[in-house]
Structures are given as C-alpha cells and as structure tokens.
Biopython code that builds the backbone (N, CA, C, O; Angstrom):
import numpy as np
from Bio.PDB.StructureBuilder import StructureBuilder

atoms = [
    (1, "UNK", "N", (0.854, -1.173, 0.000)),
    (1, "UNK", "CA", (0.000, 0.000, 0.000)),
    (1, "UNK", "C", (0.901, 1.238, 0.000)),
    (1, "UNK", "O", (1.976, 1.051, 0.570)),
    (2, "UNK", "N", (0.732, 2.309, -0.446)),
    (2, "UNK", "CA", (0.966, 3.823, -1.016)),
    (2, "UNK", "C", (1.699, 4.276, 0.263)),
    (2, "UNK", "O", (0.905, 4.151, 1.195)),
    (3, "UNK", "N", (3.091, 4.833, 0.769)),
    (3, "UNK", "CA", (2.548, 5.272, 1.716)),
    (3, "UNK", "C", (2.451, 4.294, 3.439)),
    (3, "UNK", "O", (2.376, 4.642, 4.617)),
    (4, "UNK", "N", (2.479, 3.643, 3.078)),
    (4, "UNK", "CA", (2.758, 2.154, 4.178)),
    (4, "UNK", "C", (3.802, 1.983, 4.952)),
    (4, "UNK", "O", (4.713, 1.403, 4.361)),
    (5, "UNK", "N", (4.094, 2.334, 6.342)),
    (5, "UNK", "CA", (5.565, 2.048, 6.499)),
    (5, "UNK", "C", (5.594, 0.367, 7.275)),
    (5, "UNK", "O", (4.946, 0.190, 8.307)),
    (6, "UNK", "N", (6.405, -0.779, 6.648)),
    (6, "UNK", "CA", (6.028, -1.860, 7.245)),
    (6, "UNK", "C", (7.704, -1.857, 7.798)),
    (6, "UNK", "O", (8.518, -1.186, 7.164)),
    (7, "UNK", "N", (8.070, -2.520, 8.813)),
    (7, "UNK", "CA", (9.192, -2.834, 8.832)),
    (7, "UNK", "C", (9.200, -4.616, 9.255)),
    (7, "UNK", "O", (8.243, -5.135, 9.830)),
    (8, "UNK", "N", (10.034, -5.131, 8.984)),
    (8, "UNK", "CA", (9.911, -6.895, 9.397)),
    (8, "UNK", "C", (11.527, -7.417, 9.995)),
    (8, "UNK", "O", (12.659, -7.040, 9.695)),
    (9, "UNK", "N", (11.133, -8.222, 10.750)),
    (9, "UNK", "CA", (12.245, -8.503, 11.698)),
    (9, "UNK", "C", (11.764, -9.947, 12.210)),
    (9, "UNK", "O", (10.914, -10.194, 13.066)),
    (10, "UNK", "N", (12.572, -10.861, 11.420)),
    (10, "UNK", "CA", (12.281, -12.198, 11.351)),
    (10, "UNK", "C", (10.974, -12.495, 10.884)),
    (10, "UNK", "O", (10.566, -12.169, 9.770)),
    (11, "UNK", "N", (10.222, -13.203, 11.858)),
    (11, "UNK", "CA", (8.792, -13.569, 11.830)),
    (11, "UNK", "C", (7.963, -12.721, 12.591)),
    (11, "UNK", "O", (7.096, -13.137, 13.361)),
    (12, "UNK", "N", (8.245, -11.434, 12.365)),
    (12, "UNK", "CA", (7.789, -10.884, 12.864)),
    (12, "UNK", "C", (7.275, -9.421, 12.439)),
    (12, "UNK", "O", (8.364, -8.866, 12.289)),
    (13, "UNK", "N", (6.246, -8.387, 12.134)),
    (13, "UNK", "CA", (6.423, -7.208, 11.153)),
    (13, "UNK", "C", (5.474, -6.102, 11.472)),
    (13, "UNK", "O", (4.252, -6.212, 11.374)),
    (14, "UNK", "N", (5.953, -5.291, 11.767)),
    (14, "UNK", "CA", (4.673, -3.788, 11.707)),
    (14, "UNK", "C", (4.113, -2.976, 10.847)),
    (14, "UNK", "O", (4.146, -2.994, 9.616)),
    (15, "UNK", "N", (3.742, -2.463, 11.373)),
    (15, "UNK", "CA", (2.491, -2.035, 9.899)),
    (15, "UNK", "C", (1.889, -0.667, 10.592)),
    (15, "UNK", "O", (1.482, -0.580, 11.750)),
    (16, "UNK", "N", (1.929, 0.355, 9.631)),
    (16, "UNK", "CA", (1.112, 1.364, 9.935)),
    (16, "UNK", "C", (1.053, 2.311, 8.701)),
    (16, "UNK", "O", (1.940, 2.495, 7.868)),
    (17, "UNK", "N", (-0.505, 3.016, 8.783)),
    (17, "UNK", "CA", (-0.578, 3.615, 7.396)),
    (17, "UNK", "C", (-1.807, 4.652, 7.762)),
    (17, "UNK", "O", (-2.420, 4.692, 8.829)),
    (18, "UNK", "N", (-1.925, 5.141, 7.075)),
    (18, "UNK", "CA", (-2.882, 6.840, 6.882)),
    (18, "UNK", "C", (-4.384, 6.164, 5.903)),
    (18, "UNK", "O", (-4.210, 5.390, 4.962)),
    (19, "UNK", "N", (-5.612, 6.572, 6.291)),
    (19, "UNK", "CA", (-6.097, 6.392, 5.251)),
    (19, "UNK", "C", (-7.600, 7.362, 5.452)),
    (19, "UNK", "O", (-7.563, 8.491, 5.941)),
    (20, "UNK", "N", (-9.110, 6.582, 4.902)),
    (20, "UNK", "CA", (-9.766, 8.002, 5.588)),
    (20, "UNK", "C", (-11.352, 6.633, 5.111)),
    (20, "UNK", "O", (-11.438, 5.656, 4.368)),
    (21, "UNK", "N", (-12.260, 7.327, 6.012)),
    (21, "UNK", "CA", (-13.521, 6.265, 6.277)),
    (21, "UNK", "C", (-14.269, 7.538, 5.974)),
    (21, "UNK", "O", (-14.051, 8.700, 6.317)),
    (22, "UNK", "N", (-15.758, 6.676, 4.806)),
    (22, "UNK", "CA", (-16.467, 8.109, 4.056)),
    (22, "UNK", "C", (-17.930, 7.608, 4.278)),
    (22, "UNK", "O", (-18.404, 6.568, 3.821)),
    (23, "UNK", "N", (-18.379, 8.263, 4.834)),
    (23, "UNK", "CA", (-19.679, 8.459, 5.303)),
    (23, "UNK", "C", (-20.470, 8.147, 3.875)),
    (23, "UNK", "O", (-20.390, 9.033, 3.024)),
    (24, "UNK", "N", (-21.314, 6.815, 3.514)),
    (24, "UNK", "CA", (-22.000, 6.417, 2.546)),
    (24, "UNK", "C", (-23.631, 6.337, 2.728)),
    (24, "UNK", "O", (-24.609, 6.472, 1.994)),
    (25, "UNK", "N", (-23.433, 6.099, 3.838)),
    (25, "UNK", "CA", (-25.091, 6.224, 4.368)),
    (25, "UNK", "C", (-25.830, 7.388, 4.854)),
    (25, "UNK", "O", (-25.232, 8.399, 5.223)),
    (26, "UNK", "N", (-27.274, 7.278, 4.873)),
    (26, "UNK", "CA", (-27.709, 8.298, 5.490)),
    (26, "UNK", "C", (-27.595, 8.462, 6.876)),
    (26, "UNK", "O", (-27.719, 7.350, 7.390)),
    (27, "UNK", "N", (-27.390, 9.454, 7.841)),
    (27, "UNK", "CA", (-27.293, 8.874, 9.349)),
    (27, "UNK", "C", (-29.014, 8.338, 9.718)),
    (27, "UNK", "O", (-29.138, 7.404, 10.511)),
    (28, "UNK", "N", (-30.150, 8.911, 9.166)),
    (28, "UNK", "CA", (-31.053, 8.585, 9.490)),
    (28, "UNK", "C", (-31.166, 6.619, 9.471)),
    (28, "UNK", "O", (-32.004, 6.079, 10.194)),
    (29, "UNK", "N", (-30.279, 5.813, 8.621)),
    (29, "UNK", "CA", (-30.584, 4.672, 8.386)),
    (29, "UNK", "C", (-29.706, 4.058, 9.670)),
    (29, "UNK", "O", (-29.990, 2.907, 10.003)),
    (30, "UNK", "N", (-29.049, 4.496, 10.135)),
    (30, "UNK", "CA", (-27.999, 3.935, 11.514)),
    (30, "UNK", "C", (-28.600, 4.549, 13.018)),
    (30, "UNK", "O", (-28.018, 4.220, 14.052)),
    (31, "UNK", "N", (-29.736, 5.412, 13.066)),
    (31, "UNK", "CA", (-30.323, 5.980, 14.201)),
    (31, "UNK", "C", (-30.729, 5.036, 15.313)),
    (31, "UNK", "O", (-30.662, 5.273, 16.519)),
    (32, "UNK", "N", (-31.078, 4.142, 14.839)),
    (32, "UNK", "CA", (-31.756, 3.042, 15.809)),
    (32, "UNK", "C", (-30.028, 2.203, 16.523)),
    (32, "UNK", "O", (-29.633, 2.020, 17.674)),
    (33, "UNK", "N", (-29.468, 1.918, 15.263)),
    (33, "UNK", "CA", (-27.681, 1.563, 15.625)),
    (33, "UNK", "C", (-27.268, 2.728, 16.775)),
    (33, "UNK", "O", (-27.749, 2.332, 17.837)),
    (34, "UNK", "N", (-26.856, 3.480, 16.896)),
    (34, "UNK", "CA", (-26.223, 4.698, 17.826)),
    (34, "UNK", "C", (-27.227, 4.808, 18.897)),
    (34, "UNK", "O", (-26.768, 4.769, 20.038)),
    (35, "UNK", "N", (-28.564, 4.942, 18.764)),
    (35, "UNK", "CA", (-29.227, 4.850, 19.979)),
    (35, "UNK", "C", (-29.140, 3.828, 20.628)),
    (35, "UNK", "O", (-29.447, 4.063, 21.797)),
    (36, "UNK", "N", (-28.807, 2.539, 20.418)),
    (36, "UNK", "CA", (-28.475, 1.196, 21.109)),
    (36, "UNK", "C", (-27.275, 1.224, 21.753)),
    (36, "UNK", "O", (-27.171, 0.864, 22.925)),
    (37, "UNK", "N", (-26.187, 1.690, 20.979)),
    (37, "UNK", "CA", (-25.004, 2.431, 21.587)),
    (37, "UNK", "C", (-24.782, 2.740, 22.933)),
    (37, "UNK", "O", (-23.932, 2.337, 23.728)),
    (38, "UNK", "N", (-25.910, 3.704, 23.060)),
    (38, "UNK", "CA", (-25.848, 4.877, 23.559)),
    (38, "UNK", "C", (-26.250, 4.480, 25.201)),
    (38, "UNK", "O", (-25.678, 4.960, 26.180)),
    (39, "UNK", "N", (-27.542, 3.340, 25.245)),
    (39, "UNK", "CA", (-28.144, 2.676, 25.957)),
    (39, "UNK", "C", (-27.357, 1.716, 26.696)),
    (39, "UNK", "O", (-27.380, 1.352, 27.872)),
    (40, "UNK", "N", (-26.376, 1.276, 25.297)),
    (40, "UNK", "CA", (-25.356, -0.025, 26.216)),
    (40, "UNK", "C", (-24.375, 0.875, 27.217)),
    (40, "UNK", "O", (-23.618, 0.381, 28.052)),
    (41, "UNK", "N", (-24.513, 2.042, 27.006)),
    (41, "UNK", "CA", (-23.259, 3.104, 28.238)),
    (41, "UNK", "C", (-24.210, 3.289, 29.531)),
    (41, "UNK", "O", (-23.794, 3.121, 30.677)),
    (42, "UNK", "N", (-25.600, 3.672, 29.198)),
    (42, "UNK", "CA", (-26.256, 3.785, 30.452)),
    (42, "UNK", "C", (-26.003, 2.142, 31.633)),
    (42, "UNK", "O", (-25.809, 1.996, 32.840)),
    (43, "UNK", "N", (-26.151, 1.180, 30.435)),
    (43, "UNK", "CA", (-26.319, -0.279, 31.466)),
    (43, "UNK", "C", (-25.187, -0.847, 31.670)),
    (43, "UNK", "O", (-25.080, -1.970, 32.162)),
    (44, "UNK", "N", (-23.956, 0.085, 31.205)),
    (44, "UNK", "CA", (-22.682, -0.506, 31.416)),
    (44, "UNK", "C", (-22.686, -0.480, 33.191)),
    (44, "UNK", "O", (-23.133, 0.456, 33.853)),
    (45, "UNK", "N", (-22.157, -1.576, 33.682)),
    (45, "UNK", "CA", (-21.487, -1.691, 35.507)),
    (45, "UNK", "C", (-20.167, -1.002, 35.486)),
    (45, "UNK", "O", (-19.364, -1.151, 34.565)),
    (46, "UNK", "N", (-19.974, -0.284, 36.469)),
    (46, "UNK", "CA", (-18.713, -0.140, 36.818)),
    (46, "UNK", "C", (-18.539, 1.536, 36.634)),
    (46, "UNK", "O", (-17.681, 2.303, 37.071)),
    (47, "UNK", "N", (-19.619, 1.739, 35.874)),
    (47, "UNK", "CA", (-19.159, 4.051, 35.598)),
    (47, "UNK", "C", (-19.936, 4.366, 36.896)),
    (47, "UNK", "O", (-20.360, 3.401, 37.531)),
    (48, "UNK", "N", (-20.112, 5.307, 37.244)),
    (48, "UNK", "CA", (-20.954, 6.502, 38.005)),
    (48, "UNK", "C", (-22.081, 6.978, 36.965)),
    (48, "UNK", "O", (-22.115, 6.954, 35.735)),
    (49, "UNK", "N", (-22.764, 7.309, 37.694)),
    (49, "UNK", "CA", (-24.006, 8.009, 37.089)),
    (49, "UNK", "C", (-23.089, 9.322, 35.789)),
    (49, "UNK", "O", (-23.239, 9.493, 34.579)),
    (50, "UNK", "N", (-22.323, 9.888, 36.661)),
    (50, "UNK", "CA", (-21.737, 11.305, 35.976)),
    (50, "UNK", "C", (-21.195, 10.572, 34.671)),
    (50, "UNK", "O", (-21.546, 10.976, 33.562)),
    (51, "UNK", "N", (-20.391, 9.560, 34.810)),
    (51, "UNK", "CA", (-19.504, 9.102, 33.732)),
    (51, "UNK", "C", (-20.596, 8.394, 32.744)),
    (51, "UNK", "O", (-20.668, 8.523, 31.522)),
    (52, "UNK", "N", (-21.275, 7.755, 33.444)),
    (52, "UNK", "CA", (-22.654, 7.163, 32.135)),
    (52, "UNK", "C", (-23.063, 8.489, 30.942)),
    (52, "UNK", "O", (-23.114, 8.406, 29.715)),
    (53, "UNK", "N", (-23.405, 10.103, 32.153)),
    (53, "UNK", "CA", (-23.622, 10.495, 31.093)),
    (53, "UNK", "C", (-22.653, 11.382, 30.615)),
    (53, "UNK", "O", (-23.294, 11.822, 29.660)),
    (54, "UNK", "N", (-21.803, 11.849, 30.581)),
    (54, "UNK", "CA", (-20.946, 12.398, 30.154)),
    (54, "UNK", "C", (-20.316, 11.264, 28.955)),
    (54, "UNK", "O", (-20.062, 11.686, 27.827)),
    (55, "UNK", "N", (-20.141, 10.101, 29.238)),
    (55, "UNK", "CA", (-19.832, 9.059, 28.145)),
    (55, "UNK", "C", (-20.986, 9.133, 26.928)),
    (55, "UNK", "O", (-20.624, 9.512, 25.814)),
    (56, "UNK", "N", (-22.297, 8.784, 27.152)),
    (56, "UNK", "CA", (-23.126, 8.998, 26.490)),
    (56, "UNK", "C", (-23.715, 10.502, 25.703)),
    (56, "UNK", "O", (-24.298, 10.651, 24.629)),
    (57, "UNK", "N", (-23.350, 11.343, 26.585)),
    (57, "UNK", "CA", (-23.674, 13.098, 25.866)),
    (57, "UNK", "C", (-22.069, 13.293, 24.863)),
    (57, "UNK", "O", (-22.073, 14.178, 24.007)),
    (58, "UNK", "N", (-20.680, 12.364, 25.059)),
    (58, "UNK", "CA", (-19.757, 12.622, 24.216)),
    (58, "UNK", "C", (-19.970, 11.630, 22.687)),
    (58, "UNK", "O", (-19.428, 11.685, 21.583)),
    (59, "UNK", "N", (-20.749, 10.982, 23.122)),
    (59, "UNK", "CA", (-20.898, 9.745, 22.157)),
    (59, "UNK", "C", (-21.882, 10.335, 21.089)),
    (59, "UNK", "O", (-21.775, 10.315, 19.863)),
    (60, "UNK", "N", (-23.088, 10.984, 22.053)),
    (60, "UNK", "CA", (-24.413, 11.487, 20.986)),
    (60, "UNK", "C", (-23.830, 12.979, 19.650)),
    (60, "UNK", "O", (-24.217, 13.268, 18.517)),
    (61, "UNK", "N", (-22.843, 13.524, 20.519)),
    (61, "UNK", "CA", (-22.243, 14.960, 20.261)),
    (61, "UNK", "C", (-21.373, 14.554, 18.573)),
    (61, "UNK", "O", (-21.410, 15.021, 17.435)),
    (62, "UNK", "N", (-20.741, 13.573, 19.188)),
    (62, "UNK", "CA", (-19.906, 13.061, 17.845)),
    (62, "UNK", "C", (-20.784, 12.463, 16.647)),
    (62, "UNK", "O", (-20.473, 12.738, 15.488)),
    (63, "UNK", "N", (-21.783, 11.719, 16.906)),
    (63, "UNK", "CA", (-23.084, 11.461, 15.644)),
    (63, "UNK", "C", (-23.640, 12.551, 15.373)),
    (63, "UNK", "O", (-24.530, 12.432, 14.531)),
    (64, "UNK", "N", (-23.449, 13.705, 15.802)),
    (64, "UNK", "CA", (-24.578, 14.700, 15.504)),
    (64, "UNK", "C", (-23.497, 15.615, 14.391)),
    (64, "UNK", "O", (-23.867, 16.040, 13.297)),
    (65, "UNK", "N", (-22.465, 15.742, 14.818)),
    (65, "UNK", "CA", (-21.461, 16.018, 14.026)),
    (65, "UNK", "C", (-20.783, 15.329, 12.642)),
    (65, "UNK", "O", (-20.146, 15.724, 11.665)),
    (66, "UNK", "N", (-21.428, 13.780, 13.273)),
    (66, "UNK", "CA", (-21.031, 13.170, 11.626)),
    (66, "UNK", "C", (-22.035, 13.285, 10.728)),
    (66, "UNK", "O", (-21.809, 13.015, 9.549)),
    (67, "UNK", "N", (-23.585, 13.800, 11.243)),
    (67, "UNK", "CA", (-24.816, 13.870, 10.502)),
    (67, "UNK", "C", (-24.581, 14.759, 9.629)),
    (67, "UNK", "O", (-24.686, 14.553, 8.420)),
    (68, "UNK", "N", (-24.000, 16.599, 10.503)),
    (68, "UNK", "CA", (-24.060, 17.618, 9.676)),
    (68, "UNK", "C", (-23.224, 17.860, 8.874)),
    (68, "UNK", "O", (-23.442, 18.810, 8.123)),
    (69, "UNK", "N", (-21.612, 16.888, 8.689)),
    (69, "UNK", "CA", (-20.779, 16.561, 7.388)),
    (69, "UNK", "C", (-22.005, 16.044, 6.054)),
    (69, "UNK", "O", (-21.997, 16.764, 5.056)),
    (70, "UNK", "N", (-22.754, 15.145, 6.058)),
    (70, "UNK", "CA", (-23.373, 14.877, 5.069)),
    (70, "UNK", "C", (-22.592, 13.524, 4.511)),
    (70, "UNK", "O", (-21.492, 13.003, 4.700)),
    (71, "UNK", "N", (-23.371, 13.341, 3.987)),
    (71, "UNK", "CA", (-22.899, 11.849, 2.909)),
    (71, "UNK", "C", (-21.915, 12.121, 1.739)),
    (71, "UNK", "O", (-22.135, 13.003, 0.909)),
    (72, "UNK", "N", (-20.712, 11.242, 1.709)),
    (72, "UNK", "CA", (-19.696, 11.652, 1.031)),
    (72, "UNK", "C", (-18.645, 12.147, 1.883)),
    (72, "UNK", "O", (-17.544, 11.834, 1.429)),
    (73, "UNK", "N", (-18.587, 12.795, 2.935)),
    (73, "UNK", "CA", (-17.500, 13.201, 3.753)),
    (73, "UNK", "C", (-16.902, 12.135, 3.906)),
    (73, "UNK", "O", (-17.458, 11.043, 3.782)),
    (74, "UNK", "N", (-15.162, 12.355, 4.319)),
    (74, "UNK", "CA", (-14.464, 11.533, 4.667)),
    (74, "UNK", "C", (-13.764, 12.008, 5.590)),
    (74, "UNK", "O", (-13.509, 13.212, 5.592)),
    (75, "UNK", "N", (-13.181, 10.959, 6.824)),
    (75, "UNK", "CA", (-12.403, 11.667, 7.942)),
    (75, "UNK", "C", (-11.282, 10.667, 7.931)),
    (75, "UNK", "O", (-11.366, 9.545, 7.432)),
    (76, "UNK", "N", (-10.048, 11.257, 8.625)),
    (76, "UNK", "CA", (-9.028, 10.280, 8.372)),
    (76, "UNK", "C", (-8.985, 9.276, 9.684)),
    (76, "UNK", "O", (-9.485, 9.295, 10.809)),
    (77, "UNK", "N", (-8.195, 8.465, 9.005)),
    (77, "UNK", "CA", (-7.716, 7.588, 10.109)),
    (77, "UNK", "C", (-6.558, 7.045, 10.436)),
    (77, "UNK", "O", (-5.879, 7.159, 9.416)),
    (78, "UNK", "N", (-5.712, 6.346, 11.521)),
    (78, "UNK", "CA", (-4.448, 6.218, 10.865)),
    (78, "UNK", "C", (-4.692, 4.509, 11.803)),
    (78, "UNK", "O", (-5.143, 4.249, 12.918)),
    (79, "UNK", "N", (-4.163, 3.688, 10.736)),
    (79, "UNK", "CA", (-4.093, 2.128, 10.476)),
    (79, "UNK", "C", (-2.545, 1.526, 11.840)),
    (79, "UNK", "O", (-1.742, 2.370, 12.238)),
    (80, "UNK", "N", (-2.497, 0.700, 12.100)),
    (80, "UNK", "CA", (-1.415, 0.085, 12.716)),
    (80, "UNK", "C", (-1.670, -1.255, 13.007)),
    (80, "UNK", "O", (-2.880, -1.457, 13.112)),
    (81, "UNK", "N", (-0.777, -2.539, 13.227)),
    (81, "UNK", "CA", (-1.132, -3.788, 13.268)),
    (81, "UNK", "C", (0.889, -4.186, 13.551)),
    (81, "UNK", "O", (2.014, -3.741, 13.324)),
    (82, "UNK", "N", (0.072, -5.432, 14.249)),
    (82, "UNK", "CA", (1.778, -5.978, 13.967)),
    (82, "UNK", "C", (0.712, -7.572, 13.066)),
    (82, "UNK", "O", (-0.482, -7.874, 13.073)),
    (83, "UNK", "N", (1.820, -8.123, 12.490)),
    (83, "UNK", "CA", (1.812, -9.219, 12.125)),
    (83, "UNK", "C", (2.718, -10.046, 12.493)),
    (83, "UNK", "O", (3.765, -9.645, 13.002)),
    (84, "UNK", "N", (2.348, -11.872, 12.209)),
    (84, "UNK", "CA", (3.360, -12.908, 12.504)),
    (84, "UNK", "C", (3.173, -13.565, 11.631)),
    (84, "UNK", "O", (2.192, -13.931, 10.984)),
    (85, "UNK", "N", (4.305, -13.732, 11.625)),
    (85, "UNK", "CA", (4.377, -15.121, 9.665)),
    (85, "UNK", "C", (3.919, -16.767, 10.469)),
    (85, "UNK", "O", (4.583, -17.322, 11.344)),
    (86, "UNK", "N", (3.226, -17.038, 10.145)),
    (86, "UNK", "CA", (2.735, -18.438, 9.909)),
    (86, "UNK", "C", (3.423, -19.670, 9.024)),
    (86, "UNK", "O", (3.361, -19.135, 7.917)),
    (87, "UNK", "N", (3.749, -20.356, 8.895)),
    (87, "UNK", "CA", (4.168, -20.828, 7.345)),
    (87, "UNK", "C", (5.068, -20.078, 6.649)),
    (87, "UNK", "O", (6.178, -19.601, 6.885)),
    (88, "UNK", "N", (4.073, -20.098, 5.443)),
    (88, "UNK", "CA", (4.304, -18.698, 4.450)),
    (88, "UNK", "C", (4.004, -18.114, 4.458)),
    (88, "UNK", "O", (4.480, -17.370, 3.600)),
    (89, "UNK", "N", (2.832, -17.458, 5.309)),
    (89, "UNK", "CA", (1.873, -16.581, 5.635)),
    (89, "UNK", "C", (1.813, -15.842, 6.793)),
    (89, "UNK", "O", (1.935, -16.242, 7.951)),
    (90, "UNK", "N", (1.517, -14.173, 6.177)),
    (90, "UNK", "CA", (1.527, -13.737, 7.022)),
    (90, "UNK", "C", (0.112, -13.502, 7.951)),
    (90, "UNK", "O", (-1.014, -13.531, 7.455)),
    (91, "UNK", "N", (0.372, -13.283, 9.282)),
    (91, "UNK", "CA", (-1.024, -13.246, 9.960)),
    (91, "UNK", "C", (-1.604, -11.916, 11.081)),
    (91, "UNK", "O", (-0.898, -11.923, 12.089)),
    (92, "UNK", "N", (-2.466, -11.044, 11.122)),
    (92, "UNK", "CA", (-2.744, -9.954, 11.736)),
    (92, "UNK", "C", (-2.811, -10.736, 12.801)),
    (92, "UNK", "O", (-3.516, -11.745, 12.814)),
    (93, "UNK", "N", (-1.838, -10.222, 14.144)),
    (93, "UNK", "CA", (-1.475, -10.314, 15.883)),
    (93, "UNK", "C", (-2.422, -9.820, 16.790)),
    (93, "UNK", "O", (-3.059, -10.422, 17.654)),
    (94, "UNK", "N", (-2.427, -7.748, 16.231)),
    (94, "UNK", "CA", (-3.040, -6.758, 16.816)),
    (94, "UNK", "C", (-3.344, -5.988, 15.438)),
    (94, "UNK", "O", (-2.737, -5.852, 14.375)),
    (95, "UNK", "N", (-4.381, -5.617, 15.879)),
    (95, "UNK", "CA", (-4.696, -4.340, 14.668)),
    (95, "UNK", "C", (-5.389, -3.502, 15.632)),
    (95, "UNK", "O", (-6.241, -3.728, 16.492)),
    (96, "UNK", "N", (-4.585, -2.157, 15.113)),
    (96, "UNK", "CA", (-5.779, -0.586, 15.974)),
    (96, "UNK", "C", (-5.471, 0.536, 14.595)),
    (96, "UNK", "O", (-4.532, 0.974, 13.929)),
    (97, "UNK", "N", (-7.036, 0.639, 14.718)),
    (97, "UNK", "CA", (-7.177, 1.792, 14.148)),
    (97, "UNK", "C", (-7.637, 3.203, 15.094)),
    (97, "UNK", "O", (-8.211, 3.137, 16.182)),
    (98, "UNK", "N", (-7.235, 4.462, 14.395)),
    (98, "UNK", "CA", (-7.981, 5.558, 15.049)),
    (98, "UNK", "C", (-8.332, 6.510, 14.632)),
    (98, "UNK", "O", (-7.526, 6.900, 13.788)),
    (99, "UNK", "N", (-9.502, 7.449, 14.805)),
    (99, "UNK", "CA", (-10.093, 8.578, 14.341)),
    (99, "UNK", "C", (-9.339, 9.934, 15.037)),
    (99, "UNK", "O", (-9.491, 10.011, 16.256)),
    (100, "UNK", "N", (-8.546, 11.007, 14.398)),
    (100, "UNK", "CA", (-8.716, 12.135, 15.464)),
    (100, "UNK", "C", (-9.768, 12.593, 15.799)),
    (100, "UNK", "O", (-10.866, 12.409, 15.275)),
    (101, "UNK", "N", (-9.403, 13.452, 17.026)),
    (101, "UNK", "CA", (-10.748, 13.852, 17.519)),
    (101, "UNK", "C", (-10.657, 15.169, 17.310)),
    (101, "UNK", "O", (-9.604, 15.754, 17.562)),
    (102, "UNK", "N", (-11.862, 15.890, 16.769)),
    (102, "UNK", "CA", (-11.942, 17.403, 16.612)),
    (102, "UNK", "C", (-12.613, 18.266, 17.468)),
    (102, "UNK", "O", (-12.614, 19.477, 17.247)),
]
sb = StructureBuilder()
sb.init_structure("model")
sb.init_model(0)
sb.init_chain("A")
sb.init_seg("    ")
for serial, (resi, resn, name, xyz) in enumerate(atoms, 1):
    if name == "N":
        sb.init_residue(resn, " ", resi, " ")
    sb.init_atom(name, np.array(xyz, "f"), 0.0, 1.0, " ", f" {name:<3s}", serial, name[0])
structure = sb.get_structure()
C-alpha cells in the first residue's frame, strides 16, 4: 500500500498507514444503531451516574457532528497492526485503528 511504512524482523512485522472512512449512508438509516449504543453506556457496571452520562452526551455529540458533514464526507484515520508469519503466511497479531478527535 501507497505510503505504508512496514518494517519486518524475522517472523515478525509492523504495519502502519494513513487512510480516511467516508460516510456512505444516510445517518437517518444507523439511528436506531447509535441509539443502542448509547443505551449499552447507560447499562454498562462499573461508571458513576456522571460518567454514564458524560460518556453517552460525548458519544451522541460526535453522531450529531457526523450527521451535519453529510454523505460523502471523509475523515481520516491512521491504520497500525503488527503481524506474525505463519508458514508462508503472514497473519494480523493486533490491529488498531484511530479517528482524530476534533
């Protein structure tokens, strides 16, 4: 890939790369998706009341923001993984991706 920095060291190899995720849907068709979301933070064990909603009012804030980009926007992301050779093959270990936050 373009742009890819992999480095490899035995059976062993990293991976990281730039790329960008584009809003194809309407948000209206994922509303019921994000409100379920949103619900699994209220019934999560282990937050405080404050952190339920402060987790959940940061969660709703960021969909409302990907609504008013519109369809077609794209935001970046940046890719990372290690891999392990198998065989001949290579095999994803860890993979993280991430969004900045604006």
């Amino acid at each position: 890939m373009e742009g890819a920095k992999i480095t490899v060291n035995s059976e062993t190899a990293w991976l990281s790369t730039t790329g960008t995720v584009t809003q194809t849907q309407a948000f209206d068709t994922a509303i019921e998706f994000h409100l379920n979301d949103m619900k699994a933070i209220f019934d999560q064990e282990g937050l405080s009341a404050d952190e339920k909603l402060m987790e959940a009012t940061h969660y709703g804030m960021r969909r409302l923001r990907e609504r008013a980009k519109g369809l077609g926007y794209s935001w970046p992301f940046t890719f990372t993984a290690v891999l392990v050779k198998v065989g001949a093959d290579w095999r994803f270990h860890t993979i993280h991706w991430a969004m900045p936050v604006y």
